[in-house]
C-alpha positions in Angstrom: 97.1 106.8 116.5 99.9 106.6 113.6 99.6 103.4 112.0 101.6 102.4 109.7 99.8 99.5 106.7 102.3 97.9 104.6 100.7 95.8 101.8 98.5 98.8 101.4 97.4 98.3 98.2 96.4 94.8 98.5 92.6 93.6 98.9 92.7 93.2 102.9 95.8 96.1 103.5 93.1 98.5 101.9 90.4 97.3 103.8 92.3 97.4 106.5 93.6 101.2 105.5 89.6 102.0 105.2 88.9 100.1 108.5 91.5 102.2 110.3 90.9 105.7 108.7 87.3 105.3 109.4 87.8 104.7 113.4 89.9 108.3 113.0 93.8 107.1 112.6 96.2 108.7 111.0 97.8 106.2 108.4 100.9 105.6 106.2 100.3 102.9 103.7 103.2 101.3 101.8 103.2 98.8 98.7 105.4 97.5 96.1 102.6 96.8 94.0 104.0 93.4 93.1 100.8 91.8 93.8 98.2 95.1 94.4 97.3 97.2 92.4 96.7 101.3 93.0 92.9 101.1 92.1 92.4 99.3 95.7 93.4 102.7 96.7 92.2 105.1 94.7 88.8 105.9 97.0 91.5 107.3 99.9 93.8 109.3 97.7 92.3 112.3 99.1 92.0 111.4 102.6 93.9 114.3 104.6 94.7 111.4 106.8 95.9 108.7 104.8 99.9 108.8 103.0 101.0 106.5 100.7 104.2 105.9 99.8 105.1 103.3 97.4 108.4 101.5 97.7 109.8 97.9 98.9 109.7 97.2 103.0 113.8 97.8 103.1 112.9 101.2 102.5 110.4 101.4 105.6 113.5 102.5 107.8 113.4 105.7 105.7 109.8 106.6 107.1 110.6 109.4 109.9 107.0 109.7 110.9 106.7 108.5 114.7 103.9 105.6 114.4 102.1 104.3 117.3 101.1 100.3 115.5 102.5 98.4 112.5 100.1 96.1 110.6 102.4 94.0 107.9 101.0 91.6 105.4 102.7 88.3 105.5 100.7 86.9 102.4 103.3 87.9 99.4 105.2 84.4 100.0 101.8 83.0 98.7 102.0 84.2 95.2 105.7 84.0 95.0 105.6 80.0 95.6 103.1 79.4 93.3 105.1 80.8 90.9 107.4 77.7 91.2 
């Protein structure tokens, strides 16, 4: 399958990015990196099978790869209210 991660670069969307890639998946992770950080990707960078693509989620209409499943990370609102 295609599977697109967004939150890729977070601590459970690169687990999950490792989970998926490890059952055989093709997979496109996305990030804005406002709370990940690239070293929670750094062991897939040269996974023939994984893409990253960093950018913000209104840019996810851009992707022209046909996926098969979406996994998105609801958690940024947690970091963002603590901030108030």
């Amino acid at each position: 399958m295609r599977i697109l991660v967004t939150g890729a670069a977070g601590f459970l969307g690169s687990h999950l990015c490792e989970r998926l890639l490890r059952e055989g998946h093709y997979v496109i992770g996305m990030d804005n990196f406002i709370t990940g950080s690239v070293d929670n990707l750094a062991h897939l960078a040269g996974n023939p099978n994984f893409l990253f693509i960093a950018t913000m989620l209104p840019t996810l209409f851009l992707c022209q790869e046909k996926l098969t499943l979406c996994y998105t990370s609801p958690l940024l609102l947690a970091p963002i209210q603590a901030l108030h």
